[in-house]
C-alpha positions in Angstrom: 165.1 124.2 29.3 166.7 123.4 32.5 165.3 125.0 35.7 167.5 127.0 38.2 167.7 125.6 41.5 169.1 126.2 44.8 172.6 125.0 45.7 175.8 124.5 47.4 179.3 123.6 46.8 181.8 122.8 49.7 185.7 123.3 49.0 188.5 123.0 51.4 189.7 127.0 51.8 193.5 127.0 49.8 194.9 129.1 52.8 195.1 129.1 56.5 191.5 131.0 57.7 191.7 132.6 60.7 188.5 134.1 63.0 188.7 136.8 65.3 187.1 139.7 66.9 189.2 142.3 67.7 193.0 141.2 68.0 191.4 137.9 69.8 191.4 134.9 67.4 188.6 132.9 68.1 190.1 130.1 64.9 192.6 129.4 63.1 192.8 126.5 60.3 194.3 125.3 57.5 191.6 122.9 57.1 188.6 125.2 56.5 185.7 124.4 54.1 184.7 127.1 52.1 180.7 127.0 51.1 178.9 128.8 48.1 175.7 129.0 48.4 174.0 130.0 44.7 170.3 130.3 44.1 168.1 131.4 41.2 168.1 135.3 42.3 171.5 135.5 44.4 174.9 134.4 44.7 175.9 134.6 48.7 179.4 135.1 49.9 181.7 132.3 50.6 181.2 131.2 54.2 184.2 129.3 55.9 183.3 126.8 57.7 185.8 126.1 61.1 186.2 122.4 61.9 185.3 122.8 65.9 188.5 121.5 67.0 189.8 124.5 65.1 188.2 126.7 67.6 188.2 128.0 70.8 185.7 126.3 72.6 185.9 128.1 75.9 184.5 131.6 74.1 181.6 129.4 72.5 178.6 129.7 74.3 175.4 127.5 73.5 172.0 129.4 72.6 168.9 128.5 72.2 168.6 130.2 68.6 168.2 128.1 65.2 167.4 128.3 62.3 166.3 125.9 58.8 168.0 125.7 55.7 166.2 123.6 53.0 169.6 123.1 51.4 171.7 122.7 55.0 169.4 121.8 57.3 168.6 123.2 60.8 171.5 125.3 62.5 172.5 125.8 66.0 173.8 128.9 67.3 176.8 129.8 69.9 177.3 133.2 71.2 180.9 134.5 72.0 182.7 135.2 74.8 185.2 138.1 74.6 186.3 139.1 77.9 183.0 140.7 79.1 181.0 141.2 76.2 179.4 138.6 74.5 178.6 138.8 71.1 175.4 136.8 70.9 174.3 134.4 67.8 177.6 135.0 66.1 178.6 131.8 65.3 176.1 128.9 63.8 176.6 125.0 63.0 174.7 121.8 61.4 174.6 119.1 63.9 173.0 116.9 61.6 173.8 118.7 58.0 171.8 117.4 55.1 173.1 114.9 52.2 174.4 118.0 49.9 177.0 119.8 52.5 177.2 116.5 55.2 181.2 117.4 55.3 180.0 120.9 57.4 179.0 118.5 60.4 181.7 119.5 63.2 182.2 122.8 61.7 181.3 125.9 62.7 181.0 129.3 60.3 180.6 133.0 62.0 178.9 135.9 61.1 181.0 138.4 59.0 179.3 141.3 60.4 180.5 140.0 64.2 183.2 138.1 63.6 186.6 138.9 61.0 187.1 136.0 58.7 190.5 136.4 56.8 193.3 134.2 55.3 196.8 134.6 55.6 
């Protein structure tokens, strides 16, 4: 019998992704990776991944958050800028991604419940 493990799978996203909050887009790509995350007990959402130069850098703001993945590896955060208000944490990345999901490096993913992720 064949034990249940942990595990990702990257894809590159069929359709343009775009990020925003509000009527501001933070990103917009057509070259998006799209990553399910599956483990024994859960099945995540798809999280798009926004190569950086995707982005709007001038609304990303570096914090001193992170966080460890034993399948992705250790994540840095950005909070962002939107006019006054920033929306801290909303918006993580793997500097040094592990083996499994290395094509993340240079991406950056946001949080769905801070940030609209759609295609068009």
């Amino acid at each position: 019998m064949s034990e249940a493990v942990h595990r990702a799978t990257l894809s590159p996203a069929s359709r343009t992704q775009i990020a925003k909050i509000g009527d501001t887009v933070l990103a917009q790509s057509e070259r998006a990776l799209i990553l399910q995350e599956v483990s024994p007990r859960k099945t995540y959402p798809p999280v798009v991944y926004f190569p950086l130069e995707d982005v709007d850098q001038d609304r990303l703001l570096p914090s001193d958050h992170s966080s460890f993945c034993p399948i992705k590896g250790e994540a840095g955060y950005y909070s962002v800028k939107n006019g006054e208000e920033v929306v801290e944490n909303a918006a993580w990345f793997y500097r040094d991604p592990l083996a499994g999901v290395a094509a993340v490096k240079g991406h950056v993913a946001f949080y769905g419940n801070k940030v609209t992720v759609e295609e068009v």
